[in-house]
N, CA, C and O of each residue as an XYZ file, in Angstrom:
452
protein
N      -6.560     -5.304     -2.403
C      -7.335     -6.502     -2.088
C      -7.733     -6.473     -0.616
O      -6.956     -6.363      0.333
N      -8.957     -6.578     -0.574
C      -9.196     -6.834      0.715
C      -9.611     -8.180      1.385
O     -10.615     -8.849      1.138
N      -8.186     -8.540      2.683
C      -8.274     -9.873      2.586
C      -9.254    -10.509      3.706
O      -9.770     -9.497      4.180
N      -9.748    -11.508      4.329
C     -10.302    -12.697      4.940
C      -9.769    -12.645      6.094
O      -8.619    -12.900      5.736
N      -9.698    -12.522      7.155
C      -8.764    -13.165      8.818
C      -9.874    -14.424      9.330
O     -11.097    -14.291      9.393
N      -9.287    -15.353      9.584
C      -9.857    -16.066     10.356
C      -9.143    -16.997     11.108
O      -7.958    -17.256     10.897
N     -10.002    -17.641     12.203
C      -9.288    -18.785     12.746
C      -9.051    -18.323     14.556
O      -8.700    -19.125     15.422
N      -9.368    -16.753     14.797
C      -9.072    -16.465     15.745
C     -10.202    -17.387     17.231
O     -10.950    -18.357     17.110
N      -9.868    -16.556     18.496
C     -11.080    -17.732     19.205
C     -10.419    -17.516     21.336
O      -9.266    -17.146     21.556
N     -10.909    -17.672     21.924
C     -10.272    -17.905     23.363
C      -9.576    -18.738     23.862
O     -10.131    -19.770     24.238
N      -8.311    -18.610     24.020
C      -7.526    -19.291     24.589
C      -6.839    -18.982     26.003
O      -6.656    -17.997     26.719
N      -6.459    -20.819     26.027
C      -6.012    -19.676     27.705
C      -4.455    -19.476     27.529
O      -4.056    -19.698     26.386
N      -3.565    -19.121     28.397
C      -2.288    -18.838     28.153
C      -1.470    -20.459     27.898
O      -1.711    -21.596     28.302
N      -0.502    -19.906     27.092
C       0.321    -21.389     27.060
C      -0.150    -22.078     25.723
O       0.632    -22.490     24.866
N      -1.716    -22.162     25.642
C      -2.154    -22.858     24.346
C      -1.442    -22.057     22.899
O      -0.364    -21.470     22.815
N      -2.349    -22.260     21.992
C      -1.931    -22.278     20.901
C      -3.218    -21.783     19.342
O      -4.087    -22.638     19.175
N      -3.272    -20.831     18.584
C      -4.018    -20.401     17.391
C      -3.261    -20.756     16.237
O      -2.072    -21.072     16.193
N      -4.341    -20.642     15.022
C      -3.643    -20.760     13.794
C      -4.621    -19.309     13.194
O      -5.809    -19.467     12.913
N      -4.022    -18.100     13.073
C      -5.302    -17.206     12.048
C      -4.913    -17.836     10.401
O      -4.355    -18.894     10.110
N      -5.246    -17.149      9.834
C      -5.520    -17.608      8.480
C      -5.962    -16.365      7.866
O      -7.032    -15.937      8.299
N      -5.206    -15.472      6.672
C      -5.326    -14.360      5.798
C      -5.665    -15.269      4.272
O      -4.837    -15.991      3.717
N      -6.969    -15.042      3.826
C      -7.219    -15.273      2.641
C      -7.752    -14.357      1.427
O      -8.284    -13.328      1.844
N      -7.739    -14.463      0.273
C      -8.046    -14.124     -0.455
C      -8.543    -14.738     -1.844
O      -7.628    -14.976     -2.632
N      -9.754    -15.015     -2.250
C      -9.710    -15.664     -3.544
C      -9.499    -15.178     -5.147
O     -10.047    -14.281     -5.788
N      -8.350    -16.272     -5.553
C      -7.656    -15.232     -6.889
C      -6.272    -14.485     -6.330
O      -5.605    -13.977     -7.232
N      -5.926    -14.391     -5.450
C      -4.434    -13.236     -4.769
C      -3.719    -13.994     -4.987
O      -4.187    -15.119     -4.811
N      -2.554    -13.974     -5.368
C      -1.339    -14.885     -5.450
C      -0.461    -14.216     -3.962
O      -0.193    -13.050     -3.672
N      -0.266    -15.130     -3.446
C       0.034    -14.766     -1.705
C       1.833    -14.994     -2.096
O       2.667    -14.315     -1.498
N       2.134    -15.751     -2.875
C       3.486    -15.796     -2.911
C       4.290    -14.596     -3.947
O       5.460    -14.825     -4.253
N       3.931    -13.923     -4.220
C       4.007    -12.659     -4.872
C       3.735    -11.081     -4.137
O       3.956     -9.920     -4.481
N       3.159    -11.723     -2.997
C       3.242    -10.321     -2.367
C       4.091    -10.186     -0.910
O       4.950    -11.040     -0.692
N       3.910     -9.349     -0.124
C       4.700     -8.859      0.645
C       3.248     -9.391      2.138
O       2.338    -10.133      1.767
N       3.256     -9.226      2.650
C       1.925     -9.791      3.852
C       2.680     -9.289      4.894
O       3.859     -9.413      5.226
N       1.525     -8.568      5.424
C       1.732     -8.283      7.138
C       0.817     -8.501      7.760
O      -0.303     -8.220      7.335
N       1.046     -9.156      9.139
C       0.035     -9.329     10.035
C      -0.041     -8.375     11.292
O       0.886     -8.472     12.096
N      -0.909     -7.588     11.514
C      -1.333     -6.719     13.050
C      -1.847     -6.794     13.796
O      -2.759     -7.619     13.751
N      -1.668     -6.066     14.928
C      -2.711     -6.467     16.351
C      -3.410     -5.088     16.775
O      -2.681     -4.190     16.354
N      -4.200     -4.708     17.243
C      -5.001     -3.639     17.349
C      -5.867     -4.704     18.845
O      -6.402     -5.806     18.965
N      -5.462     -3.225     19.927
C      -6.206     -3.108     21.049
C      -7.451     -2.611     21.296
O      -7.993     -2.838     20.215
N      -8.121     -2.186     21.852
C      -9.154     -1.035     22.342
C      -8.322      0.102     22.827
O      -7.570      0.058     23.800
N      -8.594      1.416     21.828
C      -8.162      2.409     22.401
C      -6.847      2.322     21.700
O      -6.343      3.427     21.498
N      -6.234      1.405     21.320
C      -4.580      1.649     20.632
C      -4.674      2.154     19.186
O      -5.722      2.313     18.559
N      -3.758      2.322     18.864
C      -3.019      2.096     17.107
C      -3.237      0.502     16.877
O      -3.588     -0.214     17.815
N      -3.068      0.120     15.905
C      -2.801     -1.165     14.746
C      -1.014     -0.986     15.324
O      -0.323      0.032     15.311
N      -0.769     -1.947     15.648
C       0.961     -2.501     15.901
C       0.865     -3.634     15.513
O       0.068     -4.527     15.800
N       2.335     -3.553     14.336
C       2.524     -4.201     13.458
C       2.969     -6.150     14.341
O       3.610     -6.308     15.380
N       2.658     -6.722     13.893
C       3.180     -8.444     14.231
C       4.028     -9.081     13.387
O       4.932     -9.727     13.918
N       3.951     -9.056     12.032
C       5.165    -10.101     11.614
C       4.821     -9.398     10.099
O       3.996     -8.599      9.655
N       6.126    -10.301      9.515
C       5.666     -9.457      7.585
C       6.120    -11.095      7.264
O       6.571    -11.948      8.029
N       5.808    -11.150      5.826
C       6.662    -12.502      4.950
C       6.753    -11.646      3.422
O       5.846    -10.941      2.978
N       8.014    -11.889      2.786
C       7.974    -11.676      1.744
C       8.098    -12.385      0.963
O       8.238    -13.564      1.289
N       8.108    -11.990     -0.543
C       7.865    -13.064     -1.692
C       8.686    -14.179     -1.730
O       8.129    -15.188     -2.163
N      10.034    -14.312     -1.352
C      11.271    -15.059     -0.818
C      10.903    -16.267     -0.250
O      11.313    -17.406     -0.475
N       9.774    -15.700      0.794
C       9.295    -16.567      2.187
C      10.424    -15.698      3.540
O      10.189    -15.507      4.734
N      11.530    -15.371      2.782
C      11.989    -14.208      4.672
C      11.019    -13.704      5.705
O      10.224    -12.805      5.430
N      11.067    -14.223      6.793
C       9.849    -13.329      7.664
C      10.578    -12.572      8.925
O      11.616    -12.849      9.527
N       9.664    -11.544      9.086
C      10.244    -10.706      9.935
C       8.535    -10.672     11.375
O       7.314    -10.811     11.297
N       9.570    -10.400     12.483
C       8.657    -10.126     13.921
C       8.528     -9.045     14.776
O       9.530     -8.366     14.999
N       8.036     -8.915     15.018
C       7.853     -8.059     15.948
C       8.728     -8.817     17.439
O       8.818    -10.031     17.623
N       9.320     -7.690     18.400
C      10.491     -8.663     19.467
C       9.463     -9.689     20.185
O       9.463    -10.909     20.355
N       8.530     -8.563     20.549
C       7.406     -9.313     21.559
C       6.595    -10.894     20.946
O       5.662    -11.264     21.658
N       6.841    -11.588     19.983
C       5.900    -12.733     19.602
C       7.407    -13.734     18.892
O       7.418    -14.964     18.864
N       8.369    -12.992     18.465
C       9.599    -14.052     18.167
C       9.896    -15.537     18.685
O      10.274    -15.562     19.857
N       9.858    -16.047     18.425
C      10.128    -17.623     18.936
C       8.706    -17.965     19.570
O       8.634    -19.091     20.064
N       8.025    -17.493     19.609
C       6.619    -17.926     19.521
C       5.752    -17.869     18.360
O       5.014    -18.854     18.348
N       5.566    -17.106     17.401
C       4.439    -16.837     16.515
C       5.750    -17.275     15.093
O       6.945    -16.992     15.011
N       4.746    -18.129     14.067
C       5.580    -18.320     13.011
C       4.230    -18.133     11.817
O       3.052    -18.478     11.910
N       4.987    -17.430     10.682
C       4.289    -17.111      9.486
C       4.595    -17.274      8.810
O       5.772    -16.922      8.723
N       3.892    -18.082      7.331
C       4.155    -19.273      6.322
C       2.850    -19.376      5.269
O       1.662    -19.610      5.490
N       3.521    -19.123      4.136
C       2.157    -18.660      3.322
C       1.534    -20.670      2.875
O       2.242    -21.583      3.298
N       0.776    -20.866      2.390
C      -0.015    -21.787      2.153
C       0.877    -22.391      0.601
O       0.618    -21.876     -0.488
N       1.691    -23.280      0.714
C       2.794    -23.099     -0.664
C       1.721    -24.129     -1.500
O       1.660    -23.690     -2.648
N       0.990    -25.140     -1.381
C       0.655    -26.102     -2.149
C      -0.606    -24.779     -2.606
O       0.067    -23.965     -3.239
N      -1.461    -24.475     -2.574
C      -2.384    -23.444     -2.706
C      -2.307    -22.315     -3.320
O      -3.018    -21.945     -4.255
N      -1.099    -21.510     -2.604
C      -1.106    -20.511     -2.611
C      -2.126    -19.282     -2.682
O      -2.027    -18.244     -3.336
N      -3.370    -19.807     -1.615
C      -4.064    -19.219     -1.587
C      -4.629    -18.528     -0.163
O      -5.703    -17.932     -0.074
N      -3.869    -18.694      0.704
C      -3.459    -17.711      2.030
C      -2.295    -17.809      2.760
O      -1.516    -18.663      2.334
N      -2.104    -17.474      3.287
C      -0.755    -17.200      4.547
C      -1.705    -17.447      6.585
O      -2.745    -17.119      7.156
N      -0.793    -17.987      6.790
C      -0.986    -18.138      8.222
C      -0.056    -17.423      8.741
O       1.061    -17.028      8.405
N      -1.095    -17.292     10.091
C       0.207    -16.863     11.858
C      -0.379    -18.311     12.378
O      -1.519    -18.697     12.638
N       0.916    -18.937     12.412
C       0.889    -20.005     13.665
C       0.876    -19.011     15.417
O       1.338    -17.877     15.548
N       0.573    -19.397     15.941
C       0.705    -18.485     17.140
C       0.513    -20.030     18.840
O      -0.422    -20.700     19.278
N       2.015    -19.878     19.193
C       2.382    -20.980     19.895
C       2.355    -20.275     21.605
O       2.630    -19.076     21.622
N       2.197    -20.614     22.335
C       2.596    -20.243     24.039
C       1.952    -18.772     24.085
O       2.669    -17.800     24.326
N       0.382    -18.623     23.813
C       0.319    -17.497     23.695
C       0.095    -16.662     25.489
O       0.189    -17.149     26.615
N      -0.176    -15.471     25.081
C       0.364    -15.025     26.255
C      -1.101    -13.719     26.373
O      -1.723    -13.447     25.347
N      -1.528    -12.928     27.965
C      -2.460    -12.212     27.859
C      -2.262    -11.019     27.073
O      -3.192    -10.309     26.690
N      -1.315    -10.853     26.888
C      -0.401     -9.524     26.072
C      -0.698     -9.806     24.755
O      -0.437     -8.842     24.034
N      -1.145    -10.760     24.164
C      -1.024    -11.236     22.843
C      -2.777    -10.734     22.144
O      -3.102    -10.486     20.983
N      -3.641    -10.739     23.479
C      -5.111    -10.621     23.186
C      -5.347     -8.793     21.967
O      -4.788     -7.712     22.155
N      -6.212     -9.121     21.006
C      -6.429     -8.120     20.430
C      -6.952     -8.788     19.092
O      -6.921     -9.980     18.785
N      -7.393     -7.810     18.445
C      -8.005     -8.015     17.026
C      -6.754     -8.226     16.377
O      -5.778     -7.601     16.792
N      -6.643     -8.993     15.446
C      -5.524     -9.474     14.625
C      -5.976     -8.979     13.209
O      -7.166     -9.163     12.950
N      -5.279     -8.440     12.356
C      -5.421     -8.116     11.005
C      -4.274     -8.312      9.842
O      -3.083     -8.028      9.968
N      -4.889     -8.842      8.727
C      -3.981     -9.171      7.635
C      -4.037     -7.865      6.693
O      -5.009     -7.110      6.663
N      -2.445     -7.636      5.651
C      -2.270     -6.540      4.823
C      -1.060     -6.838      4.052
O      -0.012     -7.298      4.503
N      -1.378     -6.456      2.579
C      -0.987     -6.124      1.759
C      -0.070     -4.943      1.531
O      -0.574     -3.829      1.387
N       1.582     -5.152      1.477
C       2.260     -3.655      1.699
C       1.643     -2.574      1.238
O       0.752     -2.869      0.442
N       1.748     -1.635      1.395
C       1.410     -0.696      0.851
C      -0.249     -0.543      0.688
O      -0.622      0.458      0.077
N      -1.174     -1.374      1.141
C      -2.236     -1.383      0.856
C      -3.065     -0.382      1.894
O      -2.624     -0.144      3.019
N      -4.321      0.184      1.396
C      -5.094      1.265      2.692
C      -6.347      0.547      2.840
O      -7.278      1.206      3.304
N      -6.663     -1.219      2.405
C      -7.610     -1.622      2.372
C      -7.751     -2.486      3.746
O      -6.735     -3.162      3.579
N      -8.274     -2.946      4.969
C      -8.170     -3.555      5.938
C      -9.447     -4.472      5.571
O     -10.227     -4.276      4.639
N      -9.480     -5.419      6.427
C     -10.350     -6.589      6.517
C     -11.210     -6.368      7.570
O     -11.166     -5.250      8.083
N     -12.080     -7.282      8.063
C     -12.896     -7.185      9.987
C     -11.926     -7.979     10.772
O     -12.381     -7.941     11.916
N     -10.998     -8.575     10.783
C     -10.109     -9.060     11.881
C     -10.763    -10.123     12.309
O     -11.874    -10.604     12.085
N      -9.931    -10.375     12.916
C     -10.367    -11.698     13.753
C      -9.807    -11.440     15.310
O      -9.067    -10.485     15.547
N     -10.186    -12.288     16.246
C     -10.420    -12.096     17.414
C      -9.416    -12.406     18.338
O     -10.053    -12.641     19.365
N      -8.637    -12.499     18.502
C      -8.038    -13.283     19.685
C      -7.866    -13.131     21.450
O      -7.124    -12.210     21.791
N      -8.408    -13.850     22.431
C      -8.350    -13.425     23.476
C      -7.541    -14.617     24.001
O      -7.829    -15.747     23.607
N      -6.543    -14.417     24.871
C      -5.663    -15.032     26.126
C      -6.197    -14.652     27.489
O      -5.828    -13.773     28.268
N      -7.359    -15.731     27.585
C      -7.513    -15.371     29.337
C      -7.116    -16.524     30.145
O      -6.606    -17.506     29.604
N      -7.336    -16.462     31.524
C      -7.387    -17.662     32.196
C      -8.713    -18.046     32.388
O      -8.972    -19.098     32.974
């Protein structure tokens, strides 16, 4: 499945995003979801996972800041809350399906002053 990112946008440090991974028809509480960040010039480094449970896992760098929570009344996407963000945080953000080789266009996020 190839999913939806949205919600990304400029912020300055300290504020606060919500992205948003959708799909229409995906049952989001049945799968496994990861969210990534991709620089200019980098790899895709991984940001957070949720599994079918709801257990979520982080990356060290966004822990106690960034929280991920699939859409339970819906169940028709998963969010990154993303709280106190930081310039380190700026990059294309992307949603995925374990195991999946299908990517989305990302969404945007920049932390400037």
């Amino acid at each position: 499945v190839k999913f939806v990112e949205s919600g990304g946008g400029l912020v300055r440090p300290g504020e606060s995003l919500r992205l948003s991974c959708a799909a229409p028809g995906f049952a989001f509480s049945e799968a496994i979801i990861s969210w990534y960040r991709q620089v200019p010039g980098q790899a895709r480094q991984w940001v957070a996972t949720i599994v079918p449970g709801g257990d979520t896992r982080y990356t060290d760098s966004v822990k106690g800041r960034f929280t991920l929570y699939r859409d339970v009344a819906s169940n028709a996407a998963v969010y990154l809350q993303m709280d106190n963000l930081k310039p380190e945080d700026t990059g294309v953000y992307y949603c995925q399906e374990y195991d999946s080789t299908k990517w989305g266009e990302g969404t945007q996020v920049t932390v400037s002053l």
